[in-house]
Residue, then its C-alpha position, 0 to 999 in steps of 0.5 A: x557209783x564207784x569214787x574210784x571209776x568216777x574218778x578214773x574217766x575225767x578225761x586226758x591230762x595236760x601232759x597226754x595233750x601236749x605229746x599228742x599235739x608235738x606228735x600231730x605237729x612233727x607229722x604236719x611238718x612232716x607232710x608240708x616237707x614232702x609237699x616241697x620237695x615233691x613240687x621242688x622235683x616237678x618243677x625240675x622235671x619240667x625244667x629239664x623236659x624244656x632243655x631238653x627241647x630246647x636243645x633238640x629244636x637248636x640242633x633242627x635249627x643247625x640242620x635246617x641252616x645246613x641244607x643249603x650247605x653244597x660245596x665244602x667248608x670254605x662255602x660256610x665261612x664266606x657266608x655268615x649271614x647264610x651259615x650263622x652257626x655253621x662258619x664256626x666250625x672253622x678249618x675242616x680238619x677231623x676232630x677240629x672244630x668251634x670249641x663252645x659257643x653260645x647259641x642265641x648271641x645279645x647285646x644285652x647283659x641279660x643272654x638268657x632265652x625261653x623254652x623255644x629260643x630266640x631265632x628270628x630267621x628259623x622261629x618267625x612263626x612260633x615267635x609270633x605266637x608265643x613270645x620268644x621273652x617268655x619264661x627266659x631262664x635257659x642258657x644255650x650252648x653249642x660244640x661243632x666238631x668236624x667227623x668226616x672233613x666237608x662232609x659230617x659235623x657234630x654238634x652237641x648242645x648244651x641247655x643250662x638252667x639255674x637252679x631254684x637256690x641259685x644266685x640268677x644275677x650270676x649266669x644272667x649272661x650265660x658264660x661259657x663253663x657255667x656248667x661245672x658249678x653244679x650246685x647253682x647250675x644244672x644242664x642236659x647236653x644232647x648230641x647230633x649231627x649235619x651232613x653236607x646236602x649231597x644230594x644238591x650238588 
């Protein structure tokens, strides 16, 4: 047998098998970073798919409290227990309206709610079935605007959430202008609309 040949095929040196192992460990790495960021952006999906919800079901919310809604704006502000959301409209005057409001009021320091809400007048029933302190991590505001005086309001609401980084003990109490911290804070707006029951006169 031929010295040289023999020698040739003892195998990979030390060096070969530690670039192969930096290599084979930058691409692990490489992988498990992916993996992060793919389950980080589902879990974002998810979030906003839920505001978005969320922000749909207040706003049925605000049309179902408007079906008793007759007569012009006075009717909405003396009655608050009938018209919760709705008085805060104020004086009918186009473009006038309530400013941002939050949408679910506490007493606790935690104002917080989950994917459905806590509206014990409208939700009674999803509440029974799915726990209204389940996965509490949105905050909820809300806009009326007056369009066609005593006839047409706006309404845009708000669904914030905060952030996988954030500092949640910040925006526990959902502060009105918590939206403009975009690195802590992210939010989808939905817009809508209640119209006066015209046909109940």
């Amino acid at each position: 047998m031929d010295r040289n040949r023999a020698a040739g095929s003892e195998g990979f040196s030390l060096v070969e098998v530690l670039i192969v192992i930096a290599i084979t460990t930058v691409g692990f790495l490489a992988l498990i970073n992916l993996q992060i960021g793919t389950l980080r952006g589902l879990g974002t999906s998810r979030s906003m798919m839920q505001a978005v919800n969320l922000s749909e079901h207040f706003i049925e919310t605000l049309k179902s409290e408007g079906l008793p809604w007759t007569g012009d704006a006075s009717l909405m502000m003396s009655q608050p227990t009938v018209f919760p959301h709705l008085r805060l409209a104020g004086n009918p005057t186009a473009g006038g309206g309530s400013g941002w409001v939050r949408a679910y009021q506490s007493n606790n320091s935690d104002r917080r709610v989950g994917p459905l809400g806590t509206d014990e007048t409208w939700d009674a029933g999803v509440a029974m079935e799915i726990s209204p302190d389940r996965e509490r991590r949105f905050c909820v505001h809300y806009r009326l605007t007056w369009v066609v005086p005593n006839y047409l309001i706006r309404a845009d609401v708000r669904t914030l959430w905060m952030r996988d980084e954030a500092n949640v003990a910040l925006y526990q109490d959902c502060p009105i202008g918590m939206e403009t911290d975009l690195a802590n804070v992210a939010s989808v707006t939905i817009p809508g609309t209640i119209m006066r029951n015209v046909f109940a006169q």
